[in-house]
N, CA, C and O atoms as a MOPAC input file, in Angstrom:
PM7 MOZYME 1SCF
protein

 N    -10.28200 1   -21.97200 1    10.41000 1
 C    -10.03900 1   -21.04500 1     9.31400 1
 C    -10.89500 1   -19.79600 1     9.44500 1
 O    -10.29900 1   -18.72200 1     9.35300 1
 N    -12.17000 1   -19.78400 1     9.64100 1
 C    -13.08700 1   -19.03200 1    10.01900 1
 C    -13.31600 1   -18.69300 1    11.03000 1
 O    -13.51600 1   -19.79200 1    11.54800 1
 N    -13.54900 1   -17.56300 1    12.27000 1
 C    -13.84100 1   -17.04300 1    13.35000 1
 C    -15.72500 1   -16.65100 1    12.90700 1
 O    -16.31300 1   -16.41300 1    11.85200 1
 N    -16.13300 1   -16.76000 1    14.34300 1
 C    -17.90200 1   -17.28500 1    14.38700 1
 C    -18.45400 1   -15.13200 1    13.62000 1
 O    -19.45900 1   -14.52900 1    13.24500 1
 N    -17.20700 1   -14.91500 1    13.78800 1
 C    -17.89600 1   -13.43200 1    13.55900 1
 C    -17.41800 1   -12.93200 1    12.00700 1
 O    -17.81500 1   -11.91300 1    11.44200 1
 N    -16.41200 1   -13.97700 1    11.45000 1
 C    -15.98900 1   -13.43500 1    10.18200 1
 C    -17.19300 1   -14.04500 1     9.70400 1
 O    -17.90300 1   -13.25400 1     9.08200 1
 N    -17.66100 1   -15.26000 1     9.80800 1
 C    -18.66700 1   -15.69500 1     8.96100 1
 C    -19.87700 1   -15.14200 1     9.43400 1
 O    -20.74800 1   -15.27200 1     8.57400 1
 N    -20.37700 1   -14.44900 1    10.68500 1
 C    -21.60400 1   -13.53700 1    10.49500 1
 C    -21.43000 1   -12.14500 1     9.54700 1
 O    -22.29800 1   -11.46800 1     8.99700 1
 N    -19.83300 1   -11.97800 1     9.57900 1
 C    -20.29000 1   -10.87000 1     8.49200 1
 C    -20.00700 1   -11.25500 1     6.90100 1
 O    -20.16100 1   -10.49200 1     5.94800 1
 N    -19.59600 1   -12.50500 1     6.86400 1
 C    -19.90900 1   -12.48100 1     5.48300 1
 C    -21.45200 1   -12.68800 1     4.73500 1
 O    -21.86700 1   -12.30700 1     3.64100 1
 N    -22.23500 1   -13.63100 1     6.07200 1
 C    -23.36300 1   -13.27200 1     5.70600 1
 C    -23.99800 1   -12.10900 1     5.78900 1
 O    -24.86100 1   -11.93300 1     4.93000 1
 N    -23.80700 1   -11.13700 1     6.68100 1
 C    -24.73200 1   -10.07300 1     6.73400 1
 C    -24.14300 1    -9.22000 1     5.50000 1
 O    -24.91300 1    -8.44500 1     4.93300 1
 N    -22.74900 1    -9.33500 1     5.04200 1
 C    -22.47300 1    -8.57400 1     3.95500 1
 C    -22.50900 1    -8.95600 1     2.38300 1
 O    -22.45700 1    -8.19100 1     1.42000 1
 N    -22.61100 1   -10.32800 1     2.41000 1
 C    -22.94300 1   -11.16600 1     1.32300 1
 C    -21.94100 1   -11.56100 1     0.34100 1
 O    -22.18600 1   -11.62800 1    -0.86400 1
 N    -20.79100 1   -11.82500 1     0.87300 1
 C    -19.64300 1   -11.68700 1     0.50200 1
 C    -19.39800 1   -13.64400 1     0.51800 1
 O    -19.01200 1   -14.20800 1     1.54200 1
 N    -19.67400 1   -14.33200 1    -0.64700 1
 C    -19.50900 1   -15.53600 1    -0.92900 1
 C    -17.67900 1   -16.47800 1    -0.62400 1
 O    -16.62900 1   -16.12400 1    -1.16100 1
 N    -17.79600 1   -17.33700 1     0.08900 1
 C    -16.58900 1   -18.12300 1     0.19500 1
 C    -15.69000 1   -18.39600 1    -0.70600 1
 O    -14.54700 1   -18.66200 1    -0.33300 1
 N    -16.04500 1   -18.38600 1    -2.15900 1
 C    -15.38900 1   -17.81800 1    -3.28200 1
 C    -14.35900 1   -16.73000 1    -3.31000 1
 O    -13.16600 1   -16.81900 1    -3.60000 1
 N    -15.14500 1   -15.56000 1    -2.90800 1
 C    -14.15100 1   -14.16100 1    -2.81900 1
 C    -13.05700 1   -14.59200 1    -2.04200 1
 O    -11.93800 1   -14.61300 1    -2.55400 1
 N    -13.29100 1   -15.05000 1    -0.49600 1
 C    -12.20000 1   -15.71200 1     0.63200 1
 C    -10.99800 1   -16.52500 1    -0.08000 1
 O     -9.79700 1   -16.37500 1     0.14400 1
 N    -11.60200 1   -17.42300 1    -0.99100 1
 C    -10.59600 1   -18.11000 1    -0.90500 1
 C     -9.63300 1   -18.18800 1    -2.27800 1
 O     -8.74300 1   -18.92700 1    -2.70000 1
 N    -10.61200 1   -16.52900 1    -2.88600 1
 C     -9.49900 1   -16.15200 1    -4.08100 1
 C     -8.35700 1   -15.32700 1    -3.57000 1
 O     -7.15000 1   -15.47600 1    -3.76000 1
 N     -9.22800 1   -14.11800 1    -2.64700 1
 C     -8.07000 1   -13.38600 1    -1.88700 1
 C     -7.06100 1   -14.32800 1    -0.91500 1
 O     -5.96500 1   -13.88600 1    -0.57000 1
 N     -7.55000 1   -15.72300 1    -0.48600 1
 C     -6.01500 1   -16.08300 1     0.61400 1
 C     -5.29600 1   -16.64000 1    -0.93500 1
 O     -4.15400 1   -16.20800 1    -0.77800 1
 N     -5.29200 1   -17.09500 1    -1.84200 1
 C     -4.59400 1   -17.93800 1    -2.97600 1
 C     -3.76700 1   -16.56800 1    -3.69900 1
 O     -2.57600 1   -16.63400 1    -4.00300 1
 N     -4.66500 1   -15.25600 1    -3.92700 1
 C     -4.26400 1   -14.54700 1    -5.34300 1
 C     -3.84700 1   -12.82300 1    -4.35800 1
 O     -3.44200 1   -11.85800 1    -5.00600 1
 N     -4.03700 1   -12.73200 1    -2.82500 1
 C     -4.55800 1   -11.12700 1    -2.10000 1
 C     -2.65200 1   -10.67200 1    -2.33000 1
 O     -1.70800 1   -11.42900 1    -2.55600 1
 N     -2.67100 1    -9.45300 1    -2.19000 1
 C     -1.99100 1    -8.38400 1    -1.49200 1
 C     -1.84100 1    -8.51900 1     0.15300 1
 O     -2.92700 1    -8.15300 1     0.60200 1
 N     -1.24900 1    -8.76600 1     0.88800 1
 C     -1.06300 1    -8.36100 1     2.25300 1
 C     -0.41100 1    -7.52700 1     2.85700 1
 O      0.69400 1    -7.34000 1     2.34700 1
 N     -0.68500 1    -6.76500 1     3.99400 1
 C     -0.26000 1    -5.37500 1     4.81900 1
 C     -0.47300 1    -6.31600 1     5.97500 1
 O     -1.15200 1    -7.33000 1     6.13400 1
 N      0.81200 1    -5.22500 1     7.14600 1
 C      0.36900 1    -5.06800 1     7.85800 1
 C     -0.39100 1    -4.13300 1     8.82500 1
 O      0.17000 1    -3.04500 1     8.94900 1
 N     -1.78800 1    -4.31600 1     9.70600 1
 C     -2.18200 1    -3.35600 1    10.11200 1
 C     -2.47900 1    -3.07800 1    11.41600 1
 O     -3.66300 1    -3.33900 1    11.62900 1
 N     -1.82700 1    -2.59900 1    12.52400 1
 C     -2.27900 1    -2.68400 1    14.18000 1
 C     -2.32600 1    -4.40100 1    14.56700 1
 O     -3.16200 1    -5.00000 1    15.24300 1
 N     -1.29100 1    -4.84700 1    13.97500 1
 C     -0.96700 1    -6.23800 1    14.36500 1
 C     -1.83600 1    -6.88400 1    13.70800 1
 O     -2.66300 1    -7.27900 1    14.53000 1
 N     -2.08500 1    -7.17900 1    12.79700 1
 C     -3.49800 1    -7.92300 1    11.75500 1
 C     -3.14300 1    -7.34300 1    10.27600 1
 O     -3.04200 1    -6.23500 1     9.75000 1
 N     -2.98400 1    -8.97800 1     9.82300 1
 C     -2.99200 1    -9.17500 1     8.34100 1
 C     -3.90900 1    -8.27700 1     7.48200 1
 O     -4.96800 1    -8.24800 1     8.11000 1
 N     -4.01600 1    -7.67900 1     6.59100 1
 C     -5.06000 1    -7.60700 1     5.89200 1
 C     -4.56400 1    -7.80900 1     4.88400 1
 O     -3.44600 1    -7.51300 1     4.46200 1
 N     -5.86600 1    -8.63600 1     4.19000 1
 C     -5.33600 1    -9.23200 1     2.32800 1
 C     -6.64900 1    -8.76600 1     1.64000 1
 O     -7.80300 1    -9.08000 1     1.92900 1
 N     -6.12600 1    -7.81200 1     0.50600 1
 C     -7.28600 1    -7.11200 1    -0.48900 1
 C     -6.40000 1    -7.55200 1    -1.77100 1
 O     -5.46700 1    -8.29300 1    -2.08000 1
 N     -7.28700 1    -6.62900 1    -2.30300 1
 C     -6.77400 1    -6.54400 1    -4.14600 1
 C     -6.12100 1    -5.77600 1    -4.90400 1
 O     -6.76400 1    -5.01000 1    -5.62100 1
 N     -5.23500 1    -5.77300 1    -4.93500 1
 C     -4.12000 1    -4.62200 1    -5.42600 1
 C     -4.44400 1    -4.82500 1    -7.06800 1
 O     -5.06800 1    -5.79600 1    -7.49500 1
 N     -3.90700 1    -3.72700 1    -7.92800 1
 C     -3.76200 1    -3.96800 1    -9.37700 1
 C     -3.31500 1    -5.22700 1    -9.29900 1
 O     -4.05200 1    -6.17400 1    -9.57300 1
 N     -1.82600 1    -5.40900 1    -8.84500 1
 C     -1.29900 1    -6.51700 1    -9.42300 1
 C     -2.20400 1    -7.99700 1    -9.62000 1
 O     -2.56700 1    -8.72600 1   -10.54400 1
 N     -2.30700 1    -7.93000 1    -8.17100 1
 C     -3.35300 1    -9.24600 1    -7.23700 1
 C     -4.48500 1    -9.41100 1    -8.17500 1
 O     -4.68500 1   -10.62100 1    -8.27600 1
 N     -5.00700 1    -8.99200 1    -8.63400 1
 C     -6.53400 1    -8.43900 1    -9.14800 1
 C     -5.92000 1    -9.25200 1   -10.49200 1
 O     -6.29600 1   -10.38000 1   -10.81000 1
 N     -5.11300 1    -8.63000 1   -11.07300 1
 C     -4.29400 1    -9.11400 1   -13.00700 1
 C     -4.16800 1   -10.79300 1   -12.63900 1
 O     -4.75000 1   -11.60900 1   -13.35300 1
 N     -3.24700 1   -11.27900 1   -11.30400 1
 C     -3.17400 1   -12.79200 1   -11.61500 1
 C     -4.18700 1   -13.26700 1   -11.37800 1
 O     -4.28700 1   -14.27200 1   -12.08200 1
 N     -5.24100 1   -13.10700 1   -10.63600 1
 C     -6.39500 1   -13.85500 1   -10.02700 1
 C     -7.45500 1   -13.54800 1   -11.18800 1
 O     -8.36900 1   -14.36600 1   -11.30100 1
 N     -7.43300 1   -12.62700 1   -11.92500 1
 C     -8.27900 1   -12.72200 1   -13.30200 1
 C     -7.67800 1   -13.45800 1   -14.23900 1
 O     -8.43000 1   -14.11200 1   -14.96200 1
 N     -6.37000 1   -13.54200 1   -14.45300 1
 C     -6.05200 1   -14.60900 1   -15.50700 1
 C     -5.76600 1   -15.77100 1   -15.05800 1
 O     -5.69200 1   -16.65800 1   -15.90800 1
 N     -5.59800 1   -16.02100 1   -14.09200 1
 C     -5.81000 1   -17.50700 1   -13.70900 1
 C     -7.13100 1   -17.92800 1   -13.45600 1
 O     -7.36500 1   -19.13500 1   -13.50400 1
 N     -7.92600 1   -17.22500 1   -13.22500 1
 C     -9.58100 1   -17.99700 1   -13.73400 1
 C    -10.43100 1   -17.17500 1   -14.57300 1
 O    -10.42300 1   -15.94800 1   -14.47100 1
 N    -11.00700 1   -17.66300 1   -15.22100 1
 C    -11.98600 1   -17.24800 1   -16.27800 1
 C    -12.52800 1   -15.90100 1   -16.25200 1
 O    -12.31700 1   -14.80400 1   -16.76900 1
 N    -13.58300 1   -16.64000 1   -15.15200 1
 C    -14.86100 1   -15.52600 1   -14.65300 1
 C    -14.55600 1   -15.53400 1   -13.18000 1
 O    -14.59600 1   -16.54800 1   -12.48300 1
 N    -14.22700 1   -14.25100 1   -12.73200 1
 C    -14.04400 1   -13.99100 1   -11.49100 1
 C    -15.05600 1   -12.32000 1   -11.50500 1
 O    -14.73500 1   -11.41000 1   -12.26900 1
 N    -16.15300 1   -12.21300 1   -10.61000 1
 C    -16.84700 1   -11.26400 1   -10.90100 1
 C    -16.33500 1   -10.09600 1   -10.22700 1
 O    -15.67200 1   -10.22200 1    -9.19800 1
 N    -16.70000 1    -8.50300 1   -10.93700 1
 C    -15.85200 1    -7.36100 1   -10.62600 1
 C    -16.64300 1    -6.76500 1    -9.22000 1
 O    -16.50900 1    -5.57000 1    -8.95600 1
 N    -17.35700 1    -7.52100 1    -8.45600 1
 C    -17.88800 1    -7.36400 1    -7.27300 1
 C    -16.41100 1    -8.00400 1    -5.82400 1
 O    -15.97900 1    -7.44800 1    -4.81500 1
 N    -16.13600 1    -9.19200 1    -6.39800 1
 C    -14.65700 1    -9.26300 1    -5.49900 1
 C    -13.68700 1    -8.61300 1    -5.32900 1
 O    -12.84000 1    -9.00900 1    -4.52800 1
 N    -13.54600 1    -7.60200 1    -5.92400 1
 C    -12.57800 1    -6.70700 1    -6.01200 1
 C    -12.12500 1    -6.03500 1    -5.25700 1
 O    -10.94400 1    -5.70600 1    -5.14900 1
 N    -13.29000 1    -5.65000 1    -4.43600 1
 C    -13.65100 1    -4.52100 1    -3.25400 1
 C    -13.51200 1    -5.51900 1    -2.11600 1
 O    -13.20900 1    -4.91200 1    -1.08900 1
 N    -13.59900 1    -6.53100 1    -1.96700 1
 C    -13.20900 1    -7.04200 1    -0.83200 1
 C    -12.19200 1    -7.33200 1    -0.14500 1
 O    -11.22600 1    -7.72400 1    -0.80000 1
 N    -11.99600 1    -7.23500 1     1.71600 1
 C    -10.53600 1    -7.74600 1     2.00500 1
 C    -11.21800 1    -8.48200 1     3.04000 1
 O    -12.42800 1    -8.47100 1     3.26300 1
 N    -10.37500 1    -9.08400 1     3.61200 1
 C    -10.62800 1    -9.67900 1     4.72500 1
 C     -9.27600 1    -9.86100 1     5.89900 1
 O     -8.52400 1   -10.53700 1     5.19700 1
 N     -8.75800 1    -9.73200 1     6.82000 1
 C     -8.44100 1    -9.52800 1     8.23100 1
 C     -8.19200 1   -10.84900 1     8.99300 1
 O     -9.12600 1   -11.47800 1     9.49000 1
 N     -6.62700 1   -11.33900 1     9.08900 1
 C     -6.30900 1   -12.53000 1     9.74500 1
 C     -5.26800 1   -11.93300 1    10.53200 1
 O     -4.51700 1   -10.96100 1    10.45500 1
 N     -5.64400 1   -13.42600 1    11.76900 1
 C     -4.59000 1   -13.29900 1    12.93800 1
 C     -4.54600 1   -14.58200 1    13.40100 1
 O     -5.42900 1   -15.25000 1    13.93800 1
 N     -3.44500 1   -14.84200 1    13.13700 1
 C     -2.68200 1   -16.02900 1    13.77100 1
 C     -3.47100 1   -17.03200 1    12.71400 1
 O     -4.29700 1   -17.78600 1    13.23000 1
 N     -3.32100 1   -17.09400 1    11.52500 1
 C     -4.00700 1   -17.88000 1    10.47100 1
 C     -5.42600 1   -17.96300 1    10.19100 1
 O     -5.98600 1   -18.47400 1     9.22100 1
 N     -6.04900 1   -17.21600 1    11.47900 1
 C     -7.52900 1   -17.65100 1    11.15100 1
 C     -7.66500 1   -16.31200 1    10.27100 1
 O     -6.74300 1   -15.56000 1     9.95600 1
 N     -9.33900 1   -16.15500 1     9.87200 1
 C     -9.86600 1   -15.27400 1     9.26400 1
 C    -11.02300 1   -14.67000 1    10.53800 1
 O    -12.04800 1   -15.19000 1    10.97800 1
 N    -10.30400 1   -13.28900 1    10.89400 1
 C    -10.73600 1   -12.63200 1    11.76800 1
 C    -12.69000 1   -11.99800 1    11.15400 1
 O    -13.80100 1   -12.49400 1    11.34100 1
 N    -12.30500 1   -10.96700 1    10.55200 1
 C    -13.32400 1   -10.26400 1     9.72600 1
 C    -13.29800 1   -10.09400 1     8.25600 1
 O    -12.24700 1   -10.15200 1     7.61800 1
 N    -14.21000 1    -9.92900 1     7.83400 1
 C    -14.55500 1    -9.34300 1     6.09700 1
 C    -14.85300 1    -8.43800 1     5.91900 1
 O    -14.89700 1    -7.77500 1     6.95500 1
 N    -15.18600 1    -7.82900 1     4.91100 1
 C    -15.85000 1    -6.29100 1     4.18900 1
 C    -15.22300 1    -6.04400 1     3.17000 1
 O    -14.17100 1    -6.48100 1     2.70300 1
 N    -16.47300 1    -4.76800 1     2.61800 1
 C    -15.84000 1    -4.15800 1     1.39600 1
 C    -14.86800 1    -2.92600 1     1.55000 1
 O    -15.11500 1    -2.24600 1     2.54700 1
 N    -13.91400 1    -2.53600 1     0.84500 1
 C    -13.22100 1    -1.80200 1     0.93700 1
 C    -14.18100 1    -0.89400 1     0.22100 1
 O    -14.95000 1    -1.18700 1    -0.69400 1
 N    -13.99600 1     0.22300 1     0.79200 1
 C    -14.52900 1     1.82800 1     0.51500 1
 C    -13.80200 1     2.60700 1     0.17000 1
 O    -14.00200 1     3.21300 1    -0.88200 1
 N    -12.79800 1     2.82500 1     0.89300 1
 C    -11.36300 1     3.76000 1     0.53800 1
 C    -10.29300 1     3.18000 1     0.62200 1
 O    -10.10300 1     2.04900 1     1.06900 1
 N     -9.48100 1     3.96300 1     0.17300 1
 C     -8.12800 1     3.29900 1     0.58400 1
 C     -7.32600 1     3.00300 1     1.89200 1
 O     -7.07700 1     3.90500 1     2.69200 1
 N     -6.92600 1     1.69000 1     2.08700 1
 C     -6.33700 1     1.92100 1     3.31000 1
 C     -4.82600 1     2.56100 1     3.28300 1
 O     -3.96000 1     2.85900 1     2.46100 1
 N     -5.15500 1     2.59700 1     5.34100 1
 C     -4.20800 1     3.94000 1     5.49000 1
 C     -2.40800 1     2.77700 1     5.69400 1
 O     -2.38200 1     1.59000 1     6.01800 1
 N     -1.57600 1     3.38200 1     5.47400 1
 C     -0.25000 1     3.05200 1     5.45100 1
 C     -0.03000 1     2.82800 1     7.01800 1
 O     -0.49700 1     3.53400 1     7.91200 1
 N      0.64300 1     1.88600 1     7.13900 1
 C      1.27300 1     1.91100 1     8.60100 1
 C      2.83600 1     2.50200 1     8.24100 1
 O      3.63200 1     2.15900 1     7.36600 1
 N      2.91600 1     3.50800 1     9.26900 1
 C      4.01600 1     4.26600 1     8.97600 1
 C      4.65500 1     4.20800 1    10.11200 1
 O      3.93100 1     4.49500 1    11.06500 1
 N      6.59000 1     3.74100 1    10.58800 1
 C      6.99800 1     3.61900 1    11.74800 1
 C      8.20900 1     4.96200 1    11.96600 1
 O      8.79300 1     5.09700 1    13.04100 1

């Protein structure tokens, strides 16, 4: 499920297994240069707050980056990502 480098950066970024496994249950997905990415859209963000209680407004900003089911990388989103346009 995890790749040895998604989980060095969730530690170096501090980004709890919690956030992971709200975004694979509740994320938004794109595709991007052949790689999943699942963040938090309005919508995503509305069910995953009302389906649990307390979900803190620090997950929000996070996505994380799969290929071929695993979980490649993590981070916080800063800006918006860019559209893949064909």
């Amino acid at each position: 499920m995890l790749s040895t480098h998604a989980h060095q950066r969730m530690q170096q970024r501090a980004i709890p297994m919690a956030s992971i496994e709200l975004l694979l249950a509740y994320g938004e997905s794109e595709f991007h240069r052949g790689r999943e990415v699942v963040f938090f859209g309005k919508q995503a963000w509305g069910r995953a707050s009302q389906q649990r209680c307390a979900v803190p407004d620090r997950f929000r900003n996070h996505y994380l980056v799969l290929q071929g089911g695993e979980v490649v990388t993590v981070g916080h989103r800063i800006k918006h990502f860019k559209r893949c346009r064909k």
